[in-house]
VEXDREN-2710 file (C-alpha; in Angstrom, 1 decimal):
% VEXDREN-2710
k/r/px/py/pz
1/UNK/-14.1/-15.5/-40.1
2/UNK/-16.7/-17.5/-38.1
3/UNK/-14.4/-16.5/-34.9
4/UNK/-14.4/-12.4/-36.3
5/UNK/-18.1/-12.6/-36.1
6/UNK/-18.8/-14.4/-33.2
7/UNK/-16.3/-11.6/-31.4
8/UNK/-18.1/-8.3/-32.8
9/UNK/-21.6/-9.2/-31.6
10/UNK/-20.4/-10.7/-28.4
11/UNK/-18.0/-7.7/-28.0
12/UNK/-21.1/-4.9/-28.9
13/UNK/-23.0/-7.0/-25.6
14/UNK/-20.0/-6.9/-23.3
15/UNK/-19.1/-3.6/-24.1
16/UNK/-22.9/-1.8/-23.7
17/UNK/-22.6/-3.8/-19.8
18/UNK/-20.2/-1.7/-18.5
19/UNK/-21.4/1.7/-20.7
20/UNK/-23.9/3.6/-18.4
21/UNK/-22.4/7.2/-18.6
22/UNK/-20.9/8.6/-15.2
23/UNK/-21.8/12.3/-14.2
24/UNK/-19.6/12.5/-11.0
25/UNK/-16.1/11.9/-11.5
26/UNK/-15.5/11.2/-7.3
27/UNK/-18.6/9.0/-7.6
28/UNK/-17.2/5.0/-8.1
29/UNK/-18.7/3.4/-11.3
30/UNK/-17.0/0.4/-12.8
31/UNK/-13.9/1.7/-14.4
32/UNK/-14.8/2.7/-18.1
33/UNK/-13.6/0.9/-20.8
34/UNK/-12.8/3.3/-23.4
35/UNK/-12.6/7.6/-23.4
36/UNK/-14.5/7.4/-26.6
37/UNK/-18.5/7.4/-26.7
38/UNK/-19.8/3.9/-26.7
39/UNK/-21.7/5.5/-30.2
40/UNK/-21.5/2.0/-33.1
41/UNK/-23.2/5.0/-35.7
42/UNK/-19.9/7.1/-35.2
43/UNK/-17.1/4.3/-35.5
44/UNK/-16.4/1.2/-33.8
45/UNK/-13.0/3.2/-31.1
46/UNK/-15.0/2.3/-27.8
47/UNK/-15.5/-1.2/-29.0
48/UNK/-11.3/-1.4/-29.9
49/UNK/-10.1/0.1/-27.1
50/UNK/-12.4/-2.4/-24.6
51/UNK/-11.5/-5.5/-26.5
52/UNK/-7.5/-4.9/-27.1
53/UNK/-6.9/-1.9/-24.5
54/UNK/-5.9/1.5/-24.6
55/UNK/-2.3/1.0/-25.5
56/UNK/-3.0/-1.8/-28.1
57/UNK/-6.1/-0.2/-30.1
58/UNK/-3.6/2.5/-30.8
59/UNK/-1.0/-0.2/-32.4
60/UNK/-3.5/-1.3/-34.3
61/UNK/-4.0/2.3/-36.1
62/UNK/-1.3/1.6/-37.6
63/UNK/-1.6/-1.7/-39.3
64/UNK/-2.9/-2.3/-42.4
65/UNK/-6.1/-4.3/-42.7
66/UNK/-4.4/-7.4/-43.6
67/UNK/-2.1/-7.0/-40.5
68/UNK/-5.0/-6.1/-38.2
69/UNK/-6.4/-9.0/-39.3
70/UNK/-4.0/-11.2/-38.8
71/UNK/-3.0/-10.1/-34.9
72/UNK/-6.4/-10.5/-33.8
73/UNK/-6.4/-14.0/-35.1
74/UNK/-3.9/-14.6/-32.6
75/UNK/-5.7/-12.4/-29.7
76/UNK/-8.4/-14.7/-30.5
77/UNK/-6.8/-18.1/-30.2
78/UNK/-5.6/-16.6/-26.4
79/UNK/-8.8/-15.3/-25.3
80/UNK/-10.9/-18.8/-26.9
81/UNK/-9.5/-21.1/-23.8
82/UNK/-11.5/-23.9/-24.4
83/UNK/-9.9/-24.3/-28.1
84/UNK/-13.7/-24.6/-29.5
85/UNK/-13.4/-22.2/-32.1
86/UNK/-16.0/-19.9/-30.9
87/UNK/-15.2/-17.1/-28.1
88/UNK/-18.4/-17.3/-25.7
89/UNK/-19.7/-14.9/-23.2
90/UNK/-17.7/-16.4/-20.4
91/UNK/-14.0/-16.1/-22.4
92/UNK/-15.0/-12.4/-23.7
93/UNK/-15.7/-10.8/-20.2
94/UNK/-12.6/-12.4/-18.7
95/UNK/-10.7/-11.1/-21.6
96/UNK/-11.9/-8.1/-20.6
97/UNK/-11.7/-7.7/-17.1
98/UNK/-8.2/-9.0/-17.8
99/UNK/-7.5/-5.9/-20.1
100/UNK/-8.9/-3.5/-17.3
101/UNK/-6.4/-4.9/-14.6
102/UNK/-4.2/-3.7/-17.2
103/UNK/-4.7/-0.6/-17.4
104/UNK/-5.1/-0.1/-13.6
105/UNK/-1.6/-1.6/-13.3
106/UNK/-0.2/0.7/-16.2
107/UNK/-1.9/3.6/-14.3
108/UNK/-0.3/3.0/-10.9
109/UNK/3.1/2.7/-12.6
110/UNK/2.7/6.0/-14.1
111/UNK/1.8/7.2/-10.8
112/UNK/3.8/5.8/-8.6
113/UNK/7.4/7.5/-9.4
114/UNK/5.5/11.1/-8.5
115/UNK/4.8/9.8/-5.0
116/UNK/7.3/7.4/-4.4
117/UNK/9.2/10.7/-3.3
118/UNK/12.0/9.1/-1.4
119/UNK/12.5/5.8/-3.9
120/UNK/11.7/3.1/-1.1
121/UNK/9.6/1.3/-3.5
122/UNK/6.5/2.6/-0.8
123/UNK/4.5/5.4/-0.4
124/UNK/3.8/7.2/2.8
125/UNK/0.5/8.6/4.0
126/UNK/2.9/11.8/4.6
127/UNK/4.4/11.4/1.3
128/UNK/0.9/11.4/-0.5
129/UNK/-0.4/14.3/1.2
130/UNK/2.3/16.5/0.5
131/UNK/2.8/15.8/-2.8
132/UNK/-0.9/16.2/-3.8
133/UNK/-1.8/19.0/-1.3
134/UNK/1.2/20.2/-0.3
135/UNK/1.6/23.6/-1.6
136/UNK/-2.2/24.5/-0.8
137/UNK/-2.1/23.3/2.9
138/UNK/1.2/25.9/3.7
139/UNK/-0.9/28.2/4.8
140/UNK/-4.0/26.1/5.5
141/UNK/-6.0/26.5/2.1
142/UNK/-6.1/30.6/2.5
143/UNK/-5.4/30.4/-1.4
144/UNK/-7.9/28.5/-2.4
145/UNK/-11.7/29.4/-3.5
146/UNK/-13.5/26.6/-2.0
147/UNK/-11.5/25.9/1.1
148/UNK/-14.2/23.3/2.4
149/UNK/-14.0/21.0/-1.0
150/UNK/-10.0/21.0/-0.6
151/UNK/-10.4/20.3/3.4
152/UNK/-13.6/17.4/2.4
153/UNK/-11.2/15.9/-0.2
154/UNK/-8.1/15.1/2.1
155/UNK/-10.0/14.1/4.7
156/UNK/-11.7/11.4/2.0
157/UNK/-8.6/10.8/1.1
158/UNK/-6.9/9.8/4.5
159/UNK/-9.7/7.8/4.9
160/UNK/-9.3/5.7/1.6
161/UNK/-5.6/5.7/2.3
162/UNK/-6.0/4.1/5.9
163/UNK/-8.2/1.2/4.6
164/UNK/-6.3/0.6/1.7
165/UNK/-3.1/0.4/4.7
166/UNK/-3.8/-3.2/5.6
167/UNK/-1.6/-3.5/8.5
168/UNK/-2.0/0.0/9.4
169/UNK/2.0/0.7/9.1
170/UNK/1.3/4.3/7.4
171/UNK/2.7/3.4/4.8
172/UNK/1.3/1.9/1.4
173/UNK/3.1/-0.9/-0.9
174/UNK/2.5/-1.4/-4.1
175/UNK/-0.7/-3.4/-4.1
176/UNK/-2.1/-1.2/-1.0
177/UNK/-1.3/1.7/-3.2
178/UNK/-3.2/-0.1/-6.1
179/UNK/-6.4/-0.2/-3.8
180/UNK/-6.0/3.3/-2.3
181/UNK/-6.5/4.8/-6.5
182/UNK/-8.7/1.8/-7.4
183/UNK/-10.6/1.2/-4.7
184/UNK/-14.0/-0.4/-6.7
185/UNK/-11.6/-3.6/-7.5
186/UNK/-11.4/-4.6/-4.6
187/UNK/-13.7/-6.3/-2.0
188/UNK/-12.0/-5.1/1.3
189/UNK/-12.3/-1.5/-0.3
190/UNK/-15.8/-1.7/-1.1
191/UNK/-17.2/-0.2/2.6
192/UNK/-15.5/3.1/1.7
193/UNK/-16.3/2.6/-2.0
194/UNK/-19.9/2.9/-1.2
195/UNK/-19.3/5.5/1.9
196/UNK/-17.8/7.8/-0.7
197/UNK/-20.4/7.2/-3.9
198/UNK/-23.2/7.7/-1.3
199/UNK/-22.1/10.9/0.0
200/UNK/-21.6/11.9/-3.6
201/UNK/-25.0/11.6/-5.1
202/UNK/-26.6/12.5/-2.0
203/UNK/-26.9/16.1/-2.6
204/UNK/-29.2/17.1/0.4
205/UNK/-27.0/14.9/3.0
206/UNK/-29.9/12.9/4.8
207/UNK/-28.1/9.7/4.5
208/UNK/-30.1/8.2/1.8
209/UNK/-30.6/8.6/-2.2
210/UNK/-33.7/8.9/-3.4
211/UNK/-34.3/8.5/-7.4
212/UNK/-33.5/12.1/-8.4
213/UNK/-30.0/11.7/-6.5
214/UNK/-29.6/8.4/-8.1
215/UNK/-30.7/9.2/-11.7
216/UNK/-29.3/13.2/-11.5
217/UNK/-25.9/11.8/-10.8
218/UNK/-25.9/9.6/-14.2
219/UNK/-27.8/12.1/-16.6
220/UNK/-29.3/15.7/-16.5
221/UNK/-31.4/16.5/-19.4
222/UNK/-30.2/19.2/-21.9
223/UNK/-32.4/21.8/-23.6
224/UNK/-35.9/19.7/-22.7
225/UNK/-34.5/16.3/-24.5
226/UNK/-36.7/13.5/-24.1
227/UNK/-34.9/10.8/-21.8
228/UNK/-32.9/7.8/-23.5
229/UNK/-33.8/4.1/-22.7
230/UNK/-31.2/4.0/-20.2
231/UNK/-32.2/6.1/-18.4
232/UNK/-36.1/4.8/-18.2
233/UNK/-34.1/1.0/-17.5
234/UNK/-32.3/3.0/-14.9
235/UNK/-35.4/4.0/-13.3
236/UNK/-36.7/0.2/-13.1
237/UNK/-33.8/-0.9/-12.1
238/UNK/-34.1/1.6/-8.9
239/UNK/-38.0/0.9/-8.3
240/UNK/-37.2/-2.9/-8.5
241/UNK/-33.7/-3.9/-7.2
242/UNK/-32.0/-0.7/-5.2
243/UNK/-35.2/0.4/-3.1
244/UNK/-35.1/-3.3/-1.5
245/UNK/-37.7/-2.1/1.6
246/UNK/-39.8/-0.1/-0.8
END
């Protein structure tokens, strides 16, 4: 019990760290950890699925309360290293972390077979373009309403694709593959990371966001609503730490 409780207030904390809403879905934020609304009033799924995973929180839909109970006793013991019966800040966010690298390896897998279109156990540049563009570039996008988005998105894409191509062979293993679709994971990544974010949110292309790029790409206003904390935190956050130079 004293473990139990020490999880759901440290796992509320961890959880509202990573739950700023994302507007843009091109735009790199920190992958989320759950598809449901980080909303305690409404249920407790955001909280489940960022703690035991996607796959896992759905096993444990199943259970009784009794057996919940019991298999996150054992979760528990695993993510309390230190054996001092108390899960601490530290242990919870590399429990975490550990879950998202999960899912980003169970998403690759899923993906992989589609592109993987000769079964080499690589992908090719060629084999990625094709597969995902393919039938709109036979005759150069003709079809297709907004021929400069299609055009703006492959060329992004051979971009990400080239950096993530370590030693620039063409062609993309596993873990280069890994850091073409995740590319906020990992530090060599994080140049086009940020190349691609910023020309996302800036909306009238001068180079440089100002606050209404940076707060309009996290949360527009519906029907004359009065702004949530956030979103005043969010403005701080850009007066005091972004805007370095003032």
């Amino acid at each position: 019990m004293m473990l139990l409780k020490s999880l759901a207030s440290l796992c509320v904390l961890a959880a509202a760290a990573f739950a700023v809403p994302a507007k843009e879905k091109r735009v790199h934020h920190q992958a989320d950890l759950s598809d449901h609304a980080h909303d305690d009033g409404d249920g407790f799924k955001y909280d489940h699925e960022a703690f035991l995973g996607k796959e896992e929180a759905k096993t444990f839909d199943q259970l009784t309360p009794e057996e919940s109970k019991d298999k996150l006793a054992k979760i528990v013991d695993r993510i309390d290293t230190d054996k001092d019966g108390y899960i601490n800040h530290v242990e919870l966010h590399y429990w975490i972390k550990h879950r998202q690298r999960r899912y980003i390896e169970e998403n690759v897998n899923k993906h992989w077979k589609d592109y993987d279109q000769n079964r080499d156990g690589k992908i090719g540049w060629e084999e990625y373009k094709n597969t995902t563009y393919g039938y709109y570039m036979d005759d150069e996008f003709h079809d297709v309403d907004d021929k400069a988005t299609y055009r703006t998105l492959l060329m992004r894409d051979e971009r990400r694709f080239k950096t993530a191509d370590r030693d620039g062979d063409g062609i993309a293993t596993r873990e280069e593959f890994t850091a073409f679709l995740h590319p906020e994971e990992f530090d060599y990544m994080r140049g086009v990371a940020v190349q691609e974010t910023v020309e996302d949110i800036d909306k009238d292309g001068d180079g440089r966001i100002n606050l209404a790029e940076y707060i309009g790409d996290m949360y527009s206003p519906e029907n004359g609503e009065s702004e949530p904390e956030w979103v005043l935190t969010e403005r701080k956050q850009f007066y005091e730490f972004r805007d370095t130079n003032k």
